[in-house]
RODO-2510 file (C-alpha; in nm, 4 decimals, decimal comma):
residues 366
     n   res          X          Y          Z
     1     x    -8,3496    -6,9027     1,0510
     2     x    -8,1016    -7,0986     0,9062
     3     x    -8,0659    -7,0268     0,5207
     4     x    -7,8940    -6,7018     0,5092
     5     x    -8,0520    -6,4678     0,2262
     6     x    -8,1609    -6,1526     0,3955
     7     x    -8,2846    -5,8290     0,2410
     8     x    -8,1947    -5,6142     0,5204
     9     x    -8,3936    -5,2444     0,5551
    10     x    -8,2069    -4,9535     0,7000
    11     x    -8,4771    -4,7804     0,8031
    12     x    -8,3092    -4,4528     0,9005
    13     x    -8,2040    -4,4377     0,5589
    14     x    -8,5445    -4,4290     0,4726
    15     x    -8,5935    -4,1217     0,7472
    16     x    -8,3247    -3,9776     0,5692
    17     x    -8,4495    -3,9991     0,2188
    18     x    -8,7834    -3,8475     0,3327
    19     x    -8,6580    -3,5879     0,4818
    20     x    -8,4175    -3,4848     0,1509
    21     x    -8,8065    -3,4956    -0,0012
    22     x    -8,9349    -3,2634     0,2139
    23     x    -8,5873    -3,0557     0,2060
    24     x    -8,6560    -3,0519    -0,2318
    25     x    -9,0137    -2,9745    -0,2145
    26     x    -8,9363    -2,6239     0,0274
    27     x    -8,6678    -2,5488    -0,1960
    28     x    -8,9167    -2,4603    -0,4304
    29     x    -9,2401    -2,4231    -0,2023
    30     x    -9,1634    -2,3337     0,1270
    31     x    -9,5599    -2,4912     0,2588
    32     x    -9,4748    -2,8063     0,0672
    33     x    -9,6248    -3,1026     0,2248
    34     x    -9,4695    -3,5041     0,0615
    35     x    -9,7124    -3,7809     0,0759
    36     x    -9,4749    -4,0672     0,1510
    37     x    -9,5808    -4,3606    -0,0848
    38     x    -9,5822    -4,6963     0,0157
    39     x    -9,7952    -4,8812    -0,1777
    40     x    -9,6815    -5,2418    -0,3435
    41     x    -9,5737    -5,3670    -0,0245
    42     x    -9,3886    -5,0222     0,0084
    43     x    -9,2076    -5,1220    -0,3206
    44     x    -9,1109    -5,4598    -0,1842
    45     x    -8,9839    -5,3217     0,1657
    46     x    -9,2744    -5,4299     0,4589
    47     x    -9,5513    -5,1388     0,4073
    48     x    -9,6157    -5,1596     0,7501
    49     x    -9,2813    -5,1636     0,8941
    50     x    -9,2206    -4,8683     0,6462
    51     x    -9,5365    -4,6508     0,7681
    52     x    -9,4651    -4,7531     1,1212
    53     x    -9,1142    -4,5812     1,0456
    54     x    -9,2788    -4,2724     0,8725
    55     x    -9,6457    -4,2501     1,0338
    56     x    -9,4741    -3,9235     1,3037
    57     x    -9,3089    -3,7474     1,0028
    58     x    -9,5322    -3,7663     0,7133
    59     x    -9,8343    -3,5895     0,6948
    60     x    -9,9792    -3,8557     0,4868
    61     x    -9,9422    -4,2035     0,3144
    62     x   -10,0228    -4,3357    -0,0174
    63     x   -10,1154    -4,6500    -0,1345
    64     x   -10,2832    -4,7934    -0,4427
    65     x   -10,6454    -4,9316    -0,3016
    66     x   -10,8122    -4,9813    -0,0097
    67     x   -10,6960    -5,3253     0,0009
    68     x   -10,3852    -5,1657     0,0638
    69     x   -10,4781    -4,8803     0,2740
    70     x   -10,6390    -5,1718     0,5347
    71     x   -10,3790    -5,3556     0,5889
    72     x   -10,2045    -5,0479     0,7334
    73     x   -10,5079    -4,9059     0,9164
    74     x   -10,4748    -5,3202     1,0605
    75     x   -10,1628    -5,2849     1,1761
    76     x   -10,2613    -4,9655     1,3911
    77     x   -10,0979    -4,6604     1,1560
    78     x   -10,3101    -4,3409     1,1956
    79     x   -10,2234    -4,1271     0,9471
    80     x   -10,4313    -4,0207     0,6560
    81     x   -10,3879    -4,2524     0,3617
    82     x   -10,4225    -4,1566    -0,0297
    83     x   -10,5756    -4,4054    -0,2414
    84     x   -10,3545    -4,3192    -0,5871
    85     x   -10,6072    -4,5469    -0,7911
    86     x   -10,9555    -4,3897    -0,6236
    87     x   -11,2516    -4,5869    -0,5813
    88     x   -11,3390    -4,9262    -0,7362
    89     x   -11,6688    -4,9166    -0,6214
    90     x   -11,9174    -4,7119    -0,4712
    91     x   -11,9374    -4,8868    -0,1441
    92     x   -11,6084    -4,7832    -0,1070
    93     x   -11,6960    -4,4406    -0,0162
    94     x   -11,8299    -4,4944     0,3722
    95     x   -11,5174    -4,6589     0,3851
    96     x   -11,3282    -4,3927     0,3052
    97     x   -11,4913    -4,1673     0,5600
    98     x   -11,4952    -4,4138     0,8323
    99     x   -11,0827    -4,4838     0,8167
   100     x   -10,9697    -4,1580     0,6825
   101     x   -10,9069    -4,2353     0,3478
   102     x   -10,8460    -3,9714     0,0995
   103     x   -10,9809    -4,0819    -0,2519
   104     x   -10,8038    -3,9455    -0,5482
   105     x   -11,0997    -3,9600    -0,8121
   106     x   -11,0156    -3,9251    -1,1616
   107     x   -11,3673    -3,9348    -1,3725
   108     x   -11,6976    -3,8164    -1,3486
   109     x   -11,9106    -4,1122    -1,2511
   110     x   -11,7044    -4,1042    -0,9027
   111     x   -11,7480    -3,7567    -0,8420
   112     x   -12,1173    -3,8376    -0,9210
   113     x   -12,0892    -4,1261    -0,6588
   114     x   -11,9196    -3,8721    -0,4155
   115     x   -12,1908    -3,6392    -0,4616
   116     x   -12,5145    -3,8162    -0,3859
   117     x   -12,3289    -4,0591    -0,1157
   118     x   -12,4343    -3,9952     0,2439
   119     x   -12,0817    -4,0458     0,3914
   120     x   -12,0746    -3,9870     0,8064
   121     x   -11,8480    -3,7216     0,7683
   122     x   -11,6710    -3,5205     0,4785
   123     x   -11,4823    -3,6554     0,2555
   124     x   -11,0673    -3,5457     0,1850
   125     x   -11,0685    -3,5810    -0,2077
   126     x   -10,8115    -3,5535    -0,4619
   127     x   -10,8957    -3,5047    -0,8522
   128     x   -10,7012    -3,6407    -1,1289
   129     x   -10,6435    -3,4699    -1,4541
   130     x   -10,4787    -3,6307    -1,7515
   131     x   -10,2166    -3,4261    -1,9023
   132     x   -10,0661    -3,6559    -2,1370
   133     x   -10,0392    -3,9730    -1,9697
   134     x   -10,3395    -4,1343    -2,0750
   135     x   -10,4506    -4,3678    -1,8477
   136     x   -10,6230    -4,2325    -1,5475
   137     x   -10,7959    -3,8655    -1,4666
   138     x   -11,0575    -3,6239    -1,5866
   139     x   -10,9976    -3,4704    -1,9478
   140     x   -10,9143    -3,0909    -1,9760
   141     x   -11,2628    -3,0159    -2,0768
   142     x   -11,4431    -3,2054    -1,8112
   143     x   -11,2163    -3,0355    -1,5122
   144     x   -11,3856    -2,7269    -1,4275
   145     x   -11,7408    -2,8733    -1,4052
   146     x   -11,6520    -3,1396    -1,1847
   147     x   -11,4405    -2,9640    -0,9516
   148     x   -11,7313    -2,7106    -0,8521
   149     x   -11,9710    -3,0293    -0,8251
   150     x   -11,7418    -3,1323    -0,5532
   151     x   -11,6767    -2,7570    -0,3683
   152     x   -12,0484    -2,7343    -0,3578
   153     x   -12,0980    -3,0393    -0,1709
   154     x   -12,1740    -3,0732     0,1530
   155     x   -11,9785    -3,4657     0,1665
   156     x   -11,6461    -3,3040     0,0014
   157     x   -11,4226    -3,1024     0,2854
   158     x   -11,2280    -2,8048     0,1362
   159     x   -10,9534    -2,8018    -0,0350
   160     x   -11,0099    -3,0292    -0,3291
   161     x   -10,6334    -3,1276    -0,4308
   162     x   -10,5719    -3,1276    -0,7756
   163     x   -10,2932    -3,3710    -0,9386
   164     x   -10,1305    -3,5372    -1,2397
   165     x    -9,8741    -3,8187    -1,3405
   166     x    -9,6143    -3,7901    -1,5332
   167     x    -9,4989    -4,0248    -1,7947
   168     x    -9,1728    -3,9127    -1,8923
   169     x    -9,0049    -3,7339    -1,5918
   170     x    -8,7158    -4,0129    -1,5217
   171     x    -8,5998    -3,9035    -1,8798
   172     x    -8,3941    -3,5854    -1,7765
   173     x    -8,3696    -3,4259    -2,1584
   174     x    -8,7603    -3,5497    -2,2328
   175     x    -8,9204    -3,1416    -2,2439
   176     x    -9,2565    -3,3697    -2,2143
   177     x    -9,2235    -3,2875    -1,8070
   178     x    -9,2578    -2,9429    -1,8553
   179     x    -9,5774    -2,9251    -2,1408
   180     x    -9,7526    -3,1439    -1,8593
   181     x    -9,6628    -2,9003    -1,5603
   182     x    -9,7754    -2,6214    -1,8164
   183     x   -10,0947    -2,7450    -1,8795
   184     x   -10,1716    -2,8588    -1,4991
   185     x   -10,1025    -2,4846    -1,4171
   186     x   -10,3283    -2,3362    -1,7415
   187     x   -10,6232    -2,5325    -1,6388
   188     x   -10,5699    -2,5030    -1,2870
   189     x   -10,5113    -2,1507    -1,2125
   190     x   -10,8419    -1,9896    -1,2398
   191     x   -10,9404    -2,1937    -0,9432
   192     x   -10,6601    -2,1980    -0,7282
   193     x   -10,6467    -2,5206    -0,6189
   194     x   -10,3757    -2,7181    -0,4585
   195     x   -10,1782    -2,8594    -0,6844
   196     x   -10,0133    -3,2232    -0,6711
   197     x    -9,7585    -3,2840    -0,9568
   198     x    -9,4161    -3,4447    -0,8452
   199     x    -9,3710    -3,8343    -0,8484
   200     x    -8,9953    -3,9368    -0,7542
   201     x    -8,8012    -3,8220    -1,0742
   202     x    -9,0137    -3,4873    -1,0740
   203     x    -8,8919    -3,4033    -0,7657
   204     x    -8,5505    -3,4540    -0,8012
   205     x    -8,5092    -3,3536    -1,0945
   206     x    -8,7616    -3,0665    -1,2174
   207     x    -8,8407    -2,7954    -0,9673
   208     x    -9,1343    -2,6375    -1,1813
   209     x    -9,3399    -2,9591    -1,0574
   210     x    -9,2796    -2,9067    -0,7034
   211     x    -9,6331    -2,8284    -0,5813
   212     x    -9,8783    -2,7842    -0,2541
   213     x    -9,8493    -3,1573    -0,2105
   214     x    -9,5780    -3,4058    -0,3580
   215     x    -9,5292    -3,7456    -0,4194
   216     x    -9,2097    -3,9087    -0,3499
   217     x    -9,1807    -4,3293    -0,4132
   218     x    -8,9461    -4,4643    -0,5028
   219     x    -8,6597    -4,2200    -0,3895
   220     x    -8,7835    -4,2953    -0,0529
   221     x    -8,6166    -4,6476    -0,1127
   222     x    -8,2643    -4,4906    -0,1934
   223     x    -8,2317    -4,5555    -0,5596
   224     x    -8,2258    -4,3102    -0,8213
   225     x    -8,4979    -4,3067    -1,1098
   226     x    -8,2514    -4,1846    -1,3772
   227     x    -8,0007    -4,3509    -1,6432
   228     x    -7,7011    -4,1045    -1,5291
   229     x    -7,5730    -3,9520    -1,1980
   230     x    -7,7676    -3,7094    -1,0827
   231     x    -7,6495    -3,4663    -0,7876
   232     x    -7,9739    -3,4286    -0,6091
   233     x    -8,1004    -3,8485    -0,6838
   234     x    -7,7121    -3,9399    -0,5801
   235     x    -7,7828    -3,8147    -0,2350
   236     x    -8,0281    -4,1107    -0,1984
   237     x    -7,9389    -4,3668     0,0486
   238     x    -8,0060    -4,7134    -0,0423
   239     x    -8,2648    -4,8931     0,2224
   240     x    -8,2333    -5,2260     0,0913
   241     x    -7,9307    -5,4599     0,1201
   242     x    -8,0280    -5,8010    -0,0377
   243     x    -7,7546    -6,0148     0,0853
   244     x    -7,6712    -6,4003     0,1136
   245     x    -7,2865    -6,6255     0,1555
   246     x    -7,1555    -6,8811    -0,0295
   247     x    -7,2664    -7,2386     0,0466
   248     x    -7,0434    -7,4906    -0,1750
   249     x    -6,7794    -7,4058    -0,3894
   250     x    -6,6000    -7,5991    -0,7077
   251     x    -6,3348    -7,6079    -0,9270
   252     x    -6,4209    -7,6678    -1,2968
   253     x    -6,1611    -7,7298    -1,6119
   254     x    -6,1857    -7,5494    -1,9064
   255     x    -6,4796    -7,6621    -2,1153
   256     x    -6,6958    -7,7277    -1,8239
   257     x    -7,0297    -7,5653    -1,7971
   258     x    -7,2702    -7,4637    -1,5308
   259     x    -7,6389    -7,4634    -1,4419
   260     x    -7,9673    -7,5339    -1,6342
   261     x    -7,9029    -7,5239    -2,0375
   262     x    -7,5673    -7,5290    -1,9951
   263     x    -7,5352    -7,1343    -2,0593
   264     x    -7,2071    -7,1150    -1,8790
   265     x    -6,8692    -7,2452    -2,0450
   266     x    -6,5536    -7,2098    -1,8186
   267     x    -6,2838    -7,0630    -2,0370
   268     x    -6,0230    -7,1471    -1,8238
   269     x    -5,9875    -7,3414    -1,4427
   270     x    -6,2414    -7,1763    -1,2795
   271     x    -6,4026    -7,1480    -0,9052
   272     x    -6,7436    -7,1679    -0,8910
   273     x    -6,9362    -7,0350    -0,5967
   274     x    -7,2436    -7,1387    -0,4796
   275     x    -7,5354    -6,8844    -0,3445
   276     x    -7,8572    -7,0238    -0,2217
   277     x    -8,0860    -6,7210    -0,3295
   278     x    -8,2605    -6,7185    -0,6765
   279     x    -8,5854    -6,5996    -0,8388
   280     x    -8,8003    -6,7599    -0,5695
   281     x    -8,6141    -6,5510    -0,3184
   282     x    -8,6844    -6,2031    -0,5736
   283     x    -8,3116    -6,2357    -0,7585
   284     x    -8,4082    -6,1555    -1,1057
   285     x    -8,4046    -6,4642    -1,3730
   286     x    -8,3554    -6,2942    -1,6737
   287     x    -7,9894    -6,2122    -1,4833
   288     x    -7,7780    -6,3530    -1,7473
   289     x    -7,4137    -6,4417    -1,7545
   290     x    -7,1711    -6,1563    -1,6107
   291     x    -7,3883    -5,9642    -1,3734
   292     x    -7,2176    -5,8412    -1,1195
   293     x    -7,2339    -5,9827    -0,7400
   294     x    -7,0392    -5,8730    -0,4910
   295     x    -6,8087    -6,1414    -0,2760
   296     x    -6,6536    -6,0537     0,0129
   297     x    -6,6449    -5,7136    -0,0986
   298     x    -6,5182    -5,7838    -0,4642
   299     x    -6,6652    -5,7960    -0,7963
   300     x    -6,7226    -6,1584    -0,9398
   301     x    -6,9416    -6,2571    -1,2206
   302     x    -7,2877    -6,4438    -1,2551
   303     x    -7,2434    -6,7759    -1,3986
   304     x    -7,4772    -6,9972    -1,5549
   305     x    -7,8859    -6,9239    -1,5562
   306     x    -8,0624    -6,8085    -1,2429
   307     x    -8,2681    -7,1055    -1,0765
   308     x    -8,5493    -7,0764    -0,8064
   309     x    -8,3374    -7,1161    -0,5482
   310     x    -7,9652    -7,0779    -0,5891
   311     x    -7,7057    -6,8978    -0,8352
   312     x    -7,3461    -6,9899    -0,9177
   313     x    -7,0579    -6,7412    -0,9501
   314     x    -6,7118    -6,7040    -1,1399
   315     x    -6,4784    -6,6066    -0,7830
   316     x    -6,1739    -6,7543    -0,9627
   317     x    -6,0319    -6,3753    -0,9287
   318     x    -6,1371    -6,3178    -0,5612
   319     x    -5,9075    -6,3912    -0,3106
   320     x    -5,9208    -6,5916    -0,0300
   321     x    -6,2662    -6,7551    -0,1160
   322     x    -6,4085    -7,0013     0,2053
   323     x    -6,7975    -7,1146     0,2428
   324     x    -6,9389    -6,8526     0,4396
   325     x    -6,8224    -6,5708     0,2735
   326     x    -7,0368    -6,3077     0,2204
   327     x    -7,2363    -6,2070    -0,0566
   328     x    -7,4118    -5,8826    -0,1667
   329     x    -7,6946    -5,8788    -0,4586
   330     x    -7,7612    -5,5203    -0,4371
   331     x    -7,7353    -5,2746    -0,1274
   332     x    -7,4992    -5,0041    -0,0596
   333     x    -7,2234    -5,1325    -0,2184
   334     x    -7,3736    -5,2525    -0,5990
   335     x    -7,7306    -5,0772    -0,7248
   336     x    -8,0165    -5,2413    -0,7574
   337     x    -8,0473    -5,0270    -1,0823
   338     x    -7,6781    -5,1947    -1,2508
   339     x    -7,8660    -5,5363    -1,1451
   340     x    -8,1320    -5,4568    -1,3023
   341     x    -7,9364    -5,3304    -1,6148
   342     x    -7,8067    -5,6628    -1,6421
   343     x    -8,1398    -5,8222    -1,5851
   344     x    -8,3050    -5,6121    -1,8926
   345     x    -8,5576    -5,4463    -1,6103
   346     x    -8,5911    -5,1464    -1,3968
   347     x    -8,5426    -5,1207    -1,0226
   348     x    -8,8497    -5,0890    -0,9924
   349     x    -8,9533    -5,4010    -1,0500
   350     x    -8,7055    -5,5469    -0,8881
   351     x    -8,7984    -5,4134    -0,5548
   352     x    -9,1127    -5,4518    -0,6189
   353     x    -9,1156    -5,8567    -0,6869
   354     x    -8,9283    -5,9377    -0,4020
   355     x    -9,1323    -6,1944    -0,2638
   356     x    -9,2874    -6,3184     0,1246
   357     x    -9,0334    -6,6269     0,1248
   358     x    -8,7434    -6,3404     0,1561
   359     x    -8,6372    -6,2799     0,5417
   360     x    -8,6542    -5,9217     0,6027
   361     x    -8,4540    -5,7647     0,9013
   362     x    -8,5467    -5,4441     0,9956
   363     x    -8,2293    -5,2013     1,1557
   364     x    -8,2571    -4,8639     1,2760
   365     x    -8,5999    -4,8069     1,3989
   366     x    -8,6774    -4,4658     1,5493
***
């Protein structure tokens, strides 16, 4: 390997970021189980390396699809896996009981497919209501009815989990959190079920939605879902340390500019360092002008647009400056989440995007 842009993955920090998820969820339930979620690549991090790294600890995964779910079950991880979107298709189902899949189902033509499917053994399902986010799970009305089709069936295997999303639980003053986790409990407590409510930000951030079974995501990753400091999300430990070094530097005289369209204008004599890591490698394009990029250690300045493969930086202020030096993106030392700031995105999708092509080195391995 000879073109040195890494995204190196702590994975201890990831041990460590579970296990402040588990630490949350007995705070408040002292049963509480976390599904660790690694679907979408395990937000951009190796989902395999990542389940390898959590398949002892965590009771169970969760993934989006059984596309997903295979490639783990490939690569030789055992534990059960959720599949957060359900079934696509009724085939789908023998699958489910031949791997140890756990289907979260979230209308009633797949608890109808449940219920007249001959699977080889019982199925572990989870049922989706929609509480206000509108996209996926059973209406209010249609709950009851469809949870007792699946008790009394001979393919379902007791306890039928019962969940929700939320939609607005990253925004820490948003009282929209706590009408969902109201009406989850309303329509939930005649039964008793087990209840599945906290994502990432719920979890940290609103102990009413701990549950019988949580969610954390993103957290596991070690960046915080919310806008502002938060003390429990600001124990996170990033996992991810997307670095690179400088391959070429220049001078440039005032009235210079830099990169594709010309975006850049030096103001004054300027030092211009150059990174070979760009949107191809997962560095966001829509970075514009004055996003922050560590240098050996200091704060320097995006300069000019983002290309496929390289960026330029302003290092006129950092001392010392030599090809080689090296060069953080995000990591432990500048959040992904003031990146993404800058880039007019989330973290999310930043970690998310970051591509094959990238070089990932894995470090602290149990």
């Amino acid at each position: 390997m000879t073109r040195p842009s890494f995204a190196h993955i702590d994975l201890a920090a990831l041990r460590a970021n579970y296990r402040l998820a588990v630490e949350l969820s007995r705070a408040s339930r002292a049963t509480a189980r976390c599904v660790a979620v690694v679907k979408a690549n395990a937000y951009g991090h190796g989902a395999v390396e990542v389940a390898r790294a959590l398949d002892d600890t965590a009771p169970a995964l969760a993934v989006s699809c059984c596309d997903e779910a295979l490639v783990l079950r490939q690569a030789g991880i055992t534990s059960p896996i959720l599949l957060l979107e359900g079934l696509f298709s009724d085939d789908e189902i023998a699958m489910c009981a031949h791997h140890n899949f756990w289907p979260m189902l979230e209308n009633p033509g797949q608890v109808d497919a449940v219920v007249k499917s001959k699977p080889e053994k019982p199925l572990t399902i989870w049922l989706k209501v929609d509480t206000g986010m509108h996209r996926l799970g059973l209406l209010p009305h249609q709950f009851k009815e469809q949870y007792q089709r699946l008790l009394a069936s001979d393919n379902v295997a007791a306890p039928v989990v019962v969940g929700s999303h939320f939609a607005s639980a990253d925004e820490l003053d948003n009282p929209f959190t706590r009408t969902q986790v109201d009406r989850l409990h309303d329509l939930v407590a005649p039964v008793g079920a087990p209840l599945s409510m906290a994502n990432s930000p719920g979890l940290l951030a609103w102990p009413e939605a701990r549950a019988d079974w949580n969610r954390p995501g993103f957290m596991l990753y070690g960046a915080s879902p919310f806008d502002r400091p938060h003390a429990e999300a600001d124990r996170l430990r990033p996992v991810m340390q997307f670095e690179s070094r400088v391959i070429s530097l220049r001078w440039l005289d005032p009235g210079e500019t830099v990169g594709y369209g010309q975006t850049w204008k030096a103001g004054r004599r300027s030092l211009i360092a150059t990174v070979p890591v760009g949107y191809g490698d997962g560095y966001p394009r829509t970075a514009g002008n004055g996003t922050p990029v560590l240098v050996k250690g200091a704060r320097a300045l995006l300069a000019g647009r983002v290309s496929m493969d390289l960026i330029t930086v302003d290092v006129t202020d950092v001392a010392g400056i030599q090809p080689g030096a090296p060069v953080e993106l995000w990591g432990a030392s500048l959040s992904v989440n003031e990146v993404a700031r800058s880039a007019g995105t989330s973290a999310y999708e930043l970690l998310t995007r970051m591509p094959a092509r990238l070089t990932r080195l894995y470090r602290g391995g149990a």
